[in-house]
C-alpha positions as CSV (number, residue, x, y, z in Angstrom):
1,X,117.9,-26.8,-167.4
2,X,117.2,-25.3,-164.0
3,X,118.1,-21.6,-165.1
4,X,115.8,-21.8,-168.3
5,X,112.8,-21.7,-165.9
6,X,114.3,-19.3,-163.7
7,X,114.1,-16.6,-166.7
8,X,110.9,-17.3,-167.9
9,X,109.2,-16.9,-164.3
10,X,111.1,-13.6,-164.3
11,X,110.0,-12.9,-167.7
12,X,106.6,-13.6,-166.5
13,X,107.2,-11.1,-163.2
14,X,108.6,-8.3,-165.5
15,X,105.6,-9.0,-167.5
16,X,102.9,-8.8,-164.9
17,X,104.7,-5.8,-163.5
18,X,104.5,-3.6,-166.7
19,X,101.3,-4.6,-167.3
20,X,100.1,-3.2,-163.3
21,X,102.2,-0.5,-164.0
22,X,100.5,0.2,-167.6
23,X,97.1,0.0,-166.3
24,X,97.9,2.1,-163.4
25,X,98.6,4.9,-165.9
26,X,96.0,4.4,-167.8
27,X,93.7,5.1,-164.4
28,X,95.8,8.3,-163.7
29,X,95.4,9.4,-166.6
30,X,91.7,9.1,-167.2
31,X,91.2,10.6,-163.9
32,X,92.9,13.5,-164.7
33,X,90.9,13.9,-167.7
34,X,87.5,13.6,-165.7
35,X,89.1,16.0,-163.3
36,X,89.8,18.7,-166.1
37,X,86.3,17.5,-167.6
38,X,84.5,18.7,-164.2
39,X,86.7,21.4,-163.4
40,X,85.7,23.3,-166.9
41,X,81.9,22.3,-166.1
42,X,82.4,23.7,-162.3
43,X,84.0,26.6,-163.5
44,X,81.2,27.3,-166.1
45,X,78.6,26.3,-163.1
46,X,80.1,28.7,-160.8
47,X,80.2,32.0,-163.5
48,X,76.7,30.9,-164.3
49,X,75.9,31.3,-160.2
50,X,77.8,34.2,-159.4
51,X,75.8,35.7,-162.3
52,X,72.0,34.9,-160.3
53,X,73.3,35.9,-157.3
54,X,74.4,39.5,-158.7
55,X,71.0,39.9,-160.7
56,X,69.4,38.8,-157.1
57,X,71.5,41.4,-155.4
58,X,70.5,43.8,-157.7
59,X,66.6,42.9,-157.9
60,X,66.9,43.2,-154.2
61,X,68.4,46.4,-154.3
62,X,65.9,48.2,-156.5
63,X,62.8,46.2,-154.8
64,X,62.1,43.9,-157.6
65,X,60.2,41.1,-155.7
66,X,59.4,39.0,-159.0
67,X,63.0,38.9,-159.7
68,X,64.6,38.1,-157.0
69,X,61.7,35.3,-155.9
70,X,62.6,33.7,-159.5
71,X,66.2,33.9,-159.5
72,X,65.7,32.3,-156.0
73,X,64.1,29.5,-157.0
74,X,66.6,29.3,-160.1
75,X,69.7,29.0,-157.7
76,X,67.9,26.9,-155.2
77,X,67.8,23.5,-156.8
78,X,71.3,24.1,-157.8
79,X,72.3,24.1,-153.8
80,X,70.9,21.0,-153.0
81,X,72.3,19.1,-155.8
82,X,75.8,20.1,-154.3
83,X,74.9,18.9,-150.6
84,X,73.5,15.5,-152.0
């Protein structure tokens, strides 16, 4: 009689185990694909800025104030976004 219980509280062990183990996965997993979600949208954020900043270089280069005061103003906002 004694052993019967023995085997379902083990059961019930196993069983809680998988389950942390399952949901565990499940976290990893979704993480990674947030991680690869941002990376592509940081990636695409980061060609997007190193775009500005050439046509700023470039307005600055050949003296085109209006330019390079609105490409400015387009990269700024981006900046503190990051830093908050």
């Amino acid at each position: 009689g004694k052993e019967g219980g023995a085997d379902v509280a083990l059961d019930e062990l196993r069983h809680r185990e998988e389950m942390a183990e399952r949901a565990k996965r499940k976290k990893r997993e979704e993480q990674q694909l947030l991680l690869a979600g941002m990376t592509a949208e940081k990636r695409e954020e980061m060609k997007n800025q190193a775009r500005l900043r050439h046509e700023m270089n470039v307005a600055y280069k050949t003296g085109d104030d209006e330019t390079r005061k609105r490409l400015e103003r387009r990269l700024a906002p981006e900046v503190d976004q990051h830093l908050r």
